[in-house]
N, C-alpha and C positions, 0 to 999 in steps of 0.2 A: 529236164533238170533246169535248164534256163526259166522256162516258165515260172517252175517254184521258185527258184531267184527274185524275180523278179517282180512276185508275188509279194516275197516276203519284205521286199524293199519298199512294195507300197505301204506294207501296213506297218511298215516301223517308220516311216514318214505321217503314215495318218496317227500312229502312236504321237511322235512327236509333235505335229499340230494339236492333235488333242492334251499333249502336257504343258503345253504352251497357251492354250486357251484357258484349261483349270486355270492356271497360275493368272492370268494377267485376269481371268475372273474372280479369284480369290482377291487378289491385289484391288479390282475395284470395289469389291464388296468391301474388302477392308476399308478403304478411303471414305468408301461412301460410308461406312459406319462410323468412322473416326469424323468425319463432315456432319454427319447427325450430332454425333455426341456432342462435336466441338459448339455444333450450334446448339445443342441444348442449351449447352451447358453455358453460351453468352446470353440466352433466352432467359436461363435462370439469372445472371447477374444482371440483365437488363432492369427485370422483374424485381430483384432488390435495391438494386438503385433509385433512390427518390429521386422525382421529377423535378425540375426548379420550378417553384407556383407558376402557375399561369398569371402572364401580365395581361389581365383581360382586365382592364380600369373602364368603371363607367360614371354616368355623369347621375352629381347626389343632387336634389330637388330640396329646394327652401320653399315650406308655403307660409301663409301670412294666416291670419285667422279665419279667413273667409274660405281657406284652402284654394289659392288663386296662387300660381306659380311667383316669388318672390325672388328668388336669386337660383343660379346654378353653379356647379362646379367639377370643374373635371379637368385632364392633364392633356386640354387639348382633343382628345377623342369625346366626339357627343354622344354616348351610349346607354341605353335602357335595359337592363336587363330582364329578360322573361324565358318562363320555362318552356321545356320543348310540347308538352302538353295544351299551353297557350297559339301555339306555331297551328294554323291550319295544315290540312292533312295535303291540300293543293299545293302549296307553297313546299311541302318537304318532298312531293313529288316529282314537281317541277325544278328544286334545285338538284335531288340527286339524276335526275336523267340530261341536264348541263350539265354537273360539275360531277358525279361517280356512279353510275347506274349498278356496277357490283358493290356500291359499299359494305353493303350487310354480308355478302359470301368472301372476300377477302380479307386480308388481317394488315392492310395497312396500302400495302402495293396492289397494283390490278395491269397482271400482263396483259388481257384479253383488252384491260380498256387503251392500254397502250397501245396494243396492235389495230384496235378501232378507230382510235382518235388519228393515227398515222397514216390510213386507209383514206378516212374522211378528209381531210386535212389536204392530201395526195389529191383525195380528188376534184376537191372544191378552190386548189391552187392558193389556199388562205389557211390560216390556224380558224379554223371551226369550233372544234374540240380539242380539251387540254389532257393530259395523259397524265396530271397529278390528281390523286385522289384525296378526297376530302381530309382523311389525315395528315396527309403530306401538307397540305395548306396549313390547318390549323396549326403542326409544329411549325410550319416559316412563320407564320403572321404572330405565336405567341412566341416564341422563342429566338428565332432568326433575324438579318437582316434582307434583302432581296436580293443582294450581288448573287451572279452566275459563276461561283469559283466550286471547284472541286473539293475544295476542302469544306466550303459549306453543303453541296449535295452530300457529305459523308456525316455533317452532325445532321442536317433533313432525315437520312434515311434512320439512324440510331436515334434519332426523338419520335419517327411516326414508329418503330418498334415498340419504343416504350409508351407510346399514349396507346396503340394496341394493348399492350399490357396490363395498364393498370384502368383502365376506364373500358365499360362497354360502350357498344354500338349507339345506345340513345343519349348517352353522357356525351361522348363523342361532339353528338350530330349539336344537342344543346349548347356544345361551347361553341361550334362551329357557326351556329346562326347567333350569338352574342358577339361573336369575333370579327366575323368579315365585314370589310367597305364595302361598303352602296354606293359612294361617291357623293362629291357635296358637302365633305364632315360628317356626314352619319353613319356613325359604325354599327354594325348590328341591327338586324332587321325590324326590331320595333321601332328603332330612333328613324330608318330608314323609313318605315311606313308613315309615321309620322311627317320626316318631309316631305313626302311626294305624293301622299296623299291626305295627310290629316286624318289617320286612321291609327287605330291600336293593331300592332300585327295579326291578332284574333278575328279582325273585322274585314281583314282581305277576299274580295274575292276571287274567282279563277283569273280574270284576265289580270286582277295586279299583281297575282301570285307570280304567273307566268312573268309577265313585268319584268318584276324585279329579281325573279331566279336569276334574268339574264345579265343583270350588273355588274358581278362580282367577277366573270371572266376580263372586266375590262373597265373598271368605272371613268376615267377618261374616257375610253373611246366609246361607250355606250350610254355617258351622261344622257337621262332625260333631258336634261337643260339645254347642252350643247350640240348635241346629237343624238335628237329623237327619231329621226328616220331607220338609224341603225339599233336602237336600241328596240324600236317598234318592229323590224325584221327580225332581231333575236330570239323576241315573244314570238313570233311566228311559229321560225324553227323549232322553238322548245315547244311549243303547242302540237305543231305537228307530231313530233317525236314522241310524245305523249299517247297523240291518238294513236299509233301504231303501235305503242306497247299496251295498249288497249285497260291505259292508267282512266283515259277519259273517254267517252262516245264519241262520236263524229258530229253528233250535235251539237256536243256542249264548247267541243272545238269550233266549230265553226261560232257559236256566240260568243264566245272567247276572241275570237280573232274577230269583229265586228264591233266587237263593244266598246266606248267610246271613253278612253280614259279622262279620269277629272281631273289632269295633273295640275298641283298646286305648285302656286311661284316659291321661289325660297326662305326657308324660315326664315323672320330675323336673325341679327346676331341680340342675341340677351343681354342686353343693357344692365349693368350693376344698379340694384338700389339698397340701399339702407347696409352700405360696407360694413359701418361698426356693428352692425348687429349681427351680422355675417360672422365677421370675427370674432365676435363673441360668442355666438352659439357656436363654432369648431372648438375655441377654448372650455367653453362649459361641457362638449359632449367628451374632449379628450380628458381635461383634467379635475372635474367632478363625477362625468357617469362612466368612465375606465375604457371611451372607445378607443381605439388604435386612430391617428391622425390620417394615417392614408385612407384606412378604410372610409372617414368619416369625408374624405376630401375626393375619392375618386371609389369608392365603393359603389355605386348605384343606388344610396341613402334615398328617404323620402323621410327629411324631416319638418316636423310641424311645429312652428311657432305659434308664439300669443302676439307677433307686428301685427298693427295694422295700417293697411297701404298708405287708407286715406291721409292719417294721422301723422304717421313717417313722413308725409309728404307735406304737412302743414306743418310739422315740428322743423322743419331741415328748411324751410321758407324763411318761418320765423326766424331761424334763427343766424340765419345767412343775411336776411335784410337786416336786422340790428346789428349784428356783432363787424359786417362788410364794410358797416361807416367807419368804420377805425382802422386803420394800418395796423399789422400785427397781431391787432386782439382777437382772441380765440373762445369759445365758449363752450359750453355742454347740454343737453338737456336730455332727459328721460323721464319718460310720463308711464304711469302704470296703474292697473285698475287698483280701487281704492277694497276691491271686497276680497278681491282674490291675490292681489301681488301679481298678474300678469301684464310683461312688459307690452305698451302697445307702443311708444316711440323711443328712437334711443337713435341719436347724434352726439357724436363724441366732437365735431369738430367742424370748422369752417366750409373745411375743405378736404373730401381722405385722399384724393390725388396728389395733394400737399403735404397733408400729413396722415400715417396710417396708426397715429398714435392716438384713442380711446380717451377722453378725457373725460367722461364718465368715470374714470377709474380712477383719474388723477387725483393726488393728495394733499387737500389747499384746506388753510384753516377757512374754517364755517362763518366763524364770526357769531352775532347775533344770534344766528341763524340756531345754533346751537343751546339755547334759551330755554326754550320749550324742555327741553331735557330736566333743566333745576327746577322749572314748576311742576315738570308733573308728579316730578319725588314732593314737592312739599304738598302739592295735592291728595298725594296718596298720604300720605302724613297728617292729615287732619288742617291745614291750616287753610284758610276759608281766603278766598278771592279778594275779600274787600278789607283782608290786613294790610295796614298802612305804614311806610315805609320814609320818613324824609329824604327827599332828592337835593341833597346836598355837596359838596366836596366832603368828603372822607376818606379817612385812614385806615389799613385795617390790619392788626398784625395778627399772623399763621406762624408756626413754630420759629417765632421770635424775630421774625423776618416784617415790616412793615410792608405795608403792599396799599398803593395808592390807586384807584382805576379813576378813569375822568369820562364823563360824556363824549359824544359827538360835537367840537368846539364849542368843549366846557359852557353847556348848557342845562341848567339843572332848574327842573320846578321850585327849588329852594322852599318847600310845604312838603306834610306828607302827601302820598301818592297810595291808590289802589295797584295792585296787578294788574287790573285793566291795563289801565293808564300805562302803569311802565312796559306792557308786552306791545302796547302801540306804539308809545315815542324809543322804545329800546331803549329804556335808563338802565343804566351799569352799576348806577349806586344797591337800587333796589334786588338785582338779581348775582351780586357778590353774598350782599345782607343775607336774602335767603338760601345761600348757595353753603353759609355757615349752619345756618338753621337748621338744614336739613341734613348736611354731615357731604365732606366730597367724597369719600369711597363710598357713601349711597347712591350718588349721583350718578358713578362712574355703573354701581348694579344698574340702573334702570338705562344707561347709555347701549351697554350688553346684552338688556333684554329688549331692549327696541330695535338691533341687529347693528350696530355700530363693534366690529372688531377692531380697529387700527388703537395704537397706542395712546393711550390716556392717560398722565400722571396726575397724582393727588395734590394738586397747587392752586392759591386764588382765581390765578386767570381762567382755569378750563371752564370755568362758566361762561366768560368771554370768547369761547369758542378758538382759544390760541395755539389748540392741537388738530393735525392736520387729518382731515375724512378724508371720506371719496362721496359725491353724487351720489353714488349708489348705494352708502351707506345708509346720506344723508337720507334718500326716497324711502328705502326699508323703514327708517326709524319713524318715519311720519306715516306712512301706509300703516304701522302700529297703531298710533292713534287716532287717524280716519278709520279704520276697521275697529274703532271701541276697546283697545287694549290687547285684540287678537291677533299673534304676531304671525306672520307668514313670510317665507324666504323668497323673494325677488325671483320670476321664473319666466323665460323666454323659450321654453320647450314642453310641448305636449305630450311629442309622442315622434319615437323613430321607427322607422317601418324598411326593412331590407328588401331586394329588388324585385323579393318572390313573395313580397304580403306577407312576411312575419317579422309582427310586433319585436320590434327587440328591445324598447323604452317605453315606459308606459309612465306619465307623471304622475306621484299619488300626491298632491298637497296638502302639505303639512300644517298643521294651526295648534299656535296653543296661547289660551288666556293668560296675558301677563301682566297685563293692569286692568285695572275694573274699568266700565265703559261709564260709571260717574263720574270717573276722576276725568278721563277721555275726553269725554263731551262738557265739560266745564271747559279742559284747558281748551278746547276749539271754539266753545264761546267767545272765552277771552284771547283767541287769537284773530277770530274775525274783525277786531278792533284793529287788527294792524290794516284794511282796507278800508277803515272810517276815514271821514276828514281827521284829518291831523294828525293821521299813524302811516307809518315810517312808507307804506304800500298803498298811500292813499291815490296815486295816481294811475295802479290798474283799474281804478273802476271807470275809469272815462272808455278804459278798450273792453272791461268785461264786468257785467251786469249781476252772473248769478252768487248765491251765496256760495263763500269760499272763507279758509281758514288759513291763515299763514304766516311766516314770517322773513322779511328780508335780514342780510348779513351782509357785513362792509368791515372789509380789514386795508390795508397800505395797498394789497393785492387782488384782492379778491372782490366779486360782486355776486351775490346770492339772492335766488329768491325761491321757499319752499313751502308747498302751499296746497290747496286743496279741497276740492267739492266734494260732495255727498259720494261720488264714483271716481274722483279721477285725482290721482294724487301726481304732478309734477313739480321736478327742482331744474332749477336753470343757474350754471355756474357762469361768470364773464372773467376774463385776466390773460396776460400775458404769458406764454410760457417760458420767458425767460424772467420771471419776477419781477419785469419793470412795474414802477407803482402805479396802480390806477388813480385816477383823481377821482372828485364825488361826481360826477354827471356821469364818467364811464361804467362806475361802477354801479347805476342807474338802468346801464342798457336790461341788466337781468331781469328786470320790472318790466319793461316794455319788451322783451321778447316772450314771460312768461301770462302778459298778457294780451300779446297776440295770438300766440297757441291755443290759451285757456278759451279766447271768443272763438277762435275756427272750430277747435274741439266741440263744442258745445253747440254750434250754433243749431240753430230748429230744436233743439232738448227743450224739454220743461224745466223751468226752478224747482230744483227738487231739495226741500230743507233737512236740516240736518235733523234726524230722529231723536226725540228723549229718549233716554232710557229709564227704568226703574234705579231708583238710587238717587236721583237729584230731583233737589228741591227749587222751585225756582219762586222769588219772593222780590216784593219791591222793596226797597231799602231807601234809605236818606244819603244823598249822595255826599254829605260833607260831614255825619256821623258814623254812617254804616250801618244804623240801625234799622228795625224796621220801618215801615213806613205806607202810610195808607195810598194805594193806586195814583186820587186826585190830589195828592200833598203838591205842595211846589217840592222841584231837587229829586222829586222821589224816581227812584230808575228800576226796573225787571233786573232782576240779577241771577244766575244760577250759581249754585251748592253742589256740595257734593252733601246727600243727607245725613243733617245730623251736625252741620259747620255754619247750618245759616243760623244768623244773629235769633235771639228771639223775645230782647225788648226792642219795646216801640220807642221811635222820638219822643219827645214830646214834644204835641201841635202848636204852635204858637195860639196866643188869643188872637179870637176876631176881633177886627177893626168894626166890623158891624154888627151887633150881637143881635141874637135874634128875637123879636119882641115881642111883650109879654103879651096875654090874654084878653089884660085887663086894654091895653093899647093896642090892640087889634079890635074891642070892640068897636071901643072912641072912633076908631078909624071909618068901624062900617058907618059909623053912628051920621057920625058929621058927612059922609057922603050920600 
């Protein structure tokens, strides 16, 4: 009886163990299922949670024509970005066996590399190995700061969740190698191959692979520069390490570890050239081709200009030696091919450390300069070169309003005058007269098809040039008529290309015929007379030789000169920018800085003449009639037409003084000799 007691007390005790096991097994299955789910189910919100962009900013590349690096930019980080395809296969082996040897079997965290690296670490009495996984970096370095606070290991671990989530494993590893320091300022491993070896990342081989895996656990403490002893022991370790996960042979380790690196000294720091034009191409890509500003300033851009170095660099001489003699006075120039409208120099200013204000773009009346506009309307108009005009004081009244212009210190030919003549000496009497002739809302049509936007009103003076451009109007509206009529938009962009080689801007240049290139090439004849003796520009010929078409401009402020070869059309503005007045010798400097540039530009070229076209007539005339007039006349001068406007009676020849003698007195003559 006791027995079965006692029996029975056991198994109502094993009963009871066993009801108490069920239960705290059910209990943990429950938790543990309620711990899945809850994780799911933050797994799921994680996964719908957008990431905030990666701040991975890299450095955009200005080239020049020649495709020779011209200016950089970037927010501080020097970075190139390239795809993970471009990454040798050494280099992605050698960074995940330093920095995460599970990366591809874990989803963010690696216990195993944790209890590795603490093993190692333990035993080598040194941090060897680090126990953050490639993820885990990439969320501190794109989204964190690097303090050691708990409340930042809590956003670390809920960002490498979510870069697990929404990016795989090769996407990952691709921001990872754009992301990390090398040390030295080079962020990311092209920029990095770049500095220390003068390599594109694709050109690495094993030992600089190895190299530079080893940088990023420490760029301080493992700078090449500063501490290559340690950083040459790191490559070791990773080499070895390699060999025994039998990533590489034992051969190609051992020539790895013997090969003799080419390490190169430190990049420069990239010196700014050609600012304003800098600044203008970020304005031209933001607010005519629709790029986003950041992208265009720290994107990884590679855009291609029409500068060129040499030229930027003669123009910015130029015009720093002229404009320097002067206290305060400021200047501009911009020079641009005559066929294409592409800009090759652009100087907004003395100084852009002084000022970063573009004066290219500034809004100064033109002055004279703005001439060439009323002839070429009366040109297209039929009225012929050698109508003549008296250069006198005159009056002239516009809707009932009198309007008086005067010379440059009320100097006037007092006779009539050709077009020639007035487009050299800049008479005012002549270019009011035919400024009526040919209508001012015509004037103002051919100002808008020669690319002059800025405000133009219907009044005597605008032939005077008394409404305010910009340079870069000015260049446009002459680049019209050194290309024969065909207009083209002023262009300092090729071609933009993003980090990964695709084309994202491609320039298609635009043209279209808006004056006839008879009319063109007349008015460029009769502007090459402003670099004759006695026209307004006579004095670039002493600094430049070849033929050129142009014309200088002079207001209370302003100093102009806009002008022109067969290829190269440059305007050169000089003035104060506080409006103080220039006198006449300052407003001279524009003449001698534009021909100082025009001789650097040019120099070794050939004279290359300005081409006829079909359409002009070119005929001698009598230079005090206008009529025609035979080759050996006295007076008689080449003149060009537009066809169809040249005169087509003859002078009449005066008699000879020695007429020619008869037959009968030509015998006499043999006779008696």
């Amino acid at each position: 009886m006791g027995i079965q007691v006692e029996s029975l007390l056991e198994q109502t005790k094993a009963y009871k163990w066993y009801k108490r096991s069920v239960y705290w097994i059910k209990r943990v299955f429950i938790g543990f299922a309620i711990l899945c789910v809850a994780l799911f189910l933050f797994l799921l919100y994680l996964r719908s949670q957008p990431l905030p962009p990666p701040d991975i900013s890299a450095t955009t590349f200005l080239y020049d024509d020649q495709g020779n690096v011209l200016d950089q930019m970037d927010a501080g980080e020097h970075r190139e970005k390239i795809s993970l395809q471009q990454i040798p296969k050494y280099l992605v082996d050698a960074t995940l066996t330093a920095e995460d040897r599970d990366f591809f079997e874990h989803h963010g965290f690696s216990f195993r590399g944790i209890t590795r690296a603490l093993l190692v670490n333990l035993k080598q009495f040194r941090v060897v190995q680090g126990a953050s996984t490639i993820t885990q970096q990439l969320a501190r370095n794109l989204y964190l700061s690097h303090d050691r606070t708990w409340s930042r290991k809590a956003k670390e671990a809920m960002l490498t969740a979510q870069l697990e989530l929404h990016f795989d494993k090769k996407e990952l590893l691709e921001m990872y190698f754009n992301e990390i320091y090398y040390g030295n300022g080079a962020y990311g491993i092209q920029r990095a191959a770049q500095e220390y070896f003068r390599k594109d990342a694709k050109d690495l081989n094993l030992a600089e692979c190895t190299f530079l895996a080893g940088i990023p656990r420490g760029p301080s403490v493992y700078s090449p520069y500063q501490h290559f002893g340690r950083a040459k022991e790191r490559q070791r370790s990773i080499i070895a390490q390699m060999s025994v996960m039998k990533l590489i042979t034992k051969q190609q380790a051992k020539e790895a570890t013997q090969y003799t690196l080419a390490l190169q000294p430190p990049l420069p720091s990239q010196k700014s050239k050609a600012s304003y034009f800098r600044d203008y191409v970020i304005q031209t890509s933001v607010n005519q081709l629709g790029f986003d500003e950041e992208l265009v300033r720290h994107g990884g851009l590679r855009i291609y200009t029409t500068l060129n170095t040499q030229m930027q660099k003669q123009a910015e001489e130029s015009l720093v030696s002229q404009v320097g003699r002067v206290p305060n006075l400021q200047g501009a120039l911009l020079s641009v091919d005559a066929h294409t409208g592409a800009i090759k120099a652009m100087v907004g200013g003395k100084s852009y450390q002084e000022s970063q204000f573009n004066r290219v773009f500034a809004r100064r009346q033109p002055g004279s300069s703005f001439k060439p506009i009323v002839y070429l309307t009366a040109l297209e108009k039929g009225i012929p070169p050698t109508q003549k005009i008296v250069s006198t004081p005159t009056a002239f009244t516009y809707k009932g309003d009198t309007y008086t212009p005067g010379n440059f210190q009320d100097i006037y030919a007092q006779r009539p005058i050709t077009m020639r003549e007035a487009i050299a000496k800049s008479d005012n009497i002549y270019v009011v007269t035919t400024q009526f002739q040919v209508g001012i809302d015509q004037e103002i049509e051919t100002a808008r098809k020669l690319g002059i936007h800025s405000s133009l009103n219907a009044t005597p003076s605008l032939a005077l040039g008394s409404y305010e451009v910009t340079p870069y109007e000015m260049t446009e509206a002459y680049t019209t008529i050194a290309s024969s009529g065909d207009h083209k938009p002023l262009t300092g962009i090729t071609k933009i290309v993003d980090s990964f080689g695709h084309v994202l801007y491609q320039n298609q240049p635009e043209s279209k015929q808006v004056f006839s290139p008879s009319s063109t090439y007349v008015l460029t004849s009769l502007m090459r007379g402003v670099f004759d003796t006695g026209g307004t520009g006579q004095r670039v010929k002493q600094m430049f030789a070849h033929p050129a078409a142009g014309k200088t401009g002079t207001t209370d402020w302003d100093g102009w000169l806009v002008g022109y070869t067969p290829d190269l059309v440059t305007t050169v503005w000089v003035g104060f920018d506080q409006n103080q007045k220039l006198n006449h010798n300052q407003a001279k400097i524009s003449q001698h800085v534009w021909g100082r540039f025009m001789g650097q530009a040019t120099l070794g070229k050939s004279n290359k003449i300005f081409a006829v076209p079909s359409g002009v007539k070119a005929v001698y005339i009598d230079d005090e009639t206008g009529k025609l007039a035979h080759p050996d006349q006295k007076n008689a001068r080449l003149e060009y037409f537009v066809a169809g406007t040249e005169p087509t009676e003859y002078v009449q020849a005066p008699e000879s003084s020695n007429p020619e003698p008869s037959l009968w007195d030509r015998i006499k003559k043999w006779w008696s000799n």
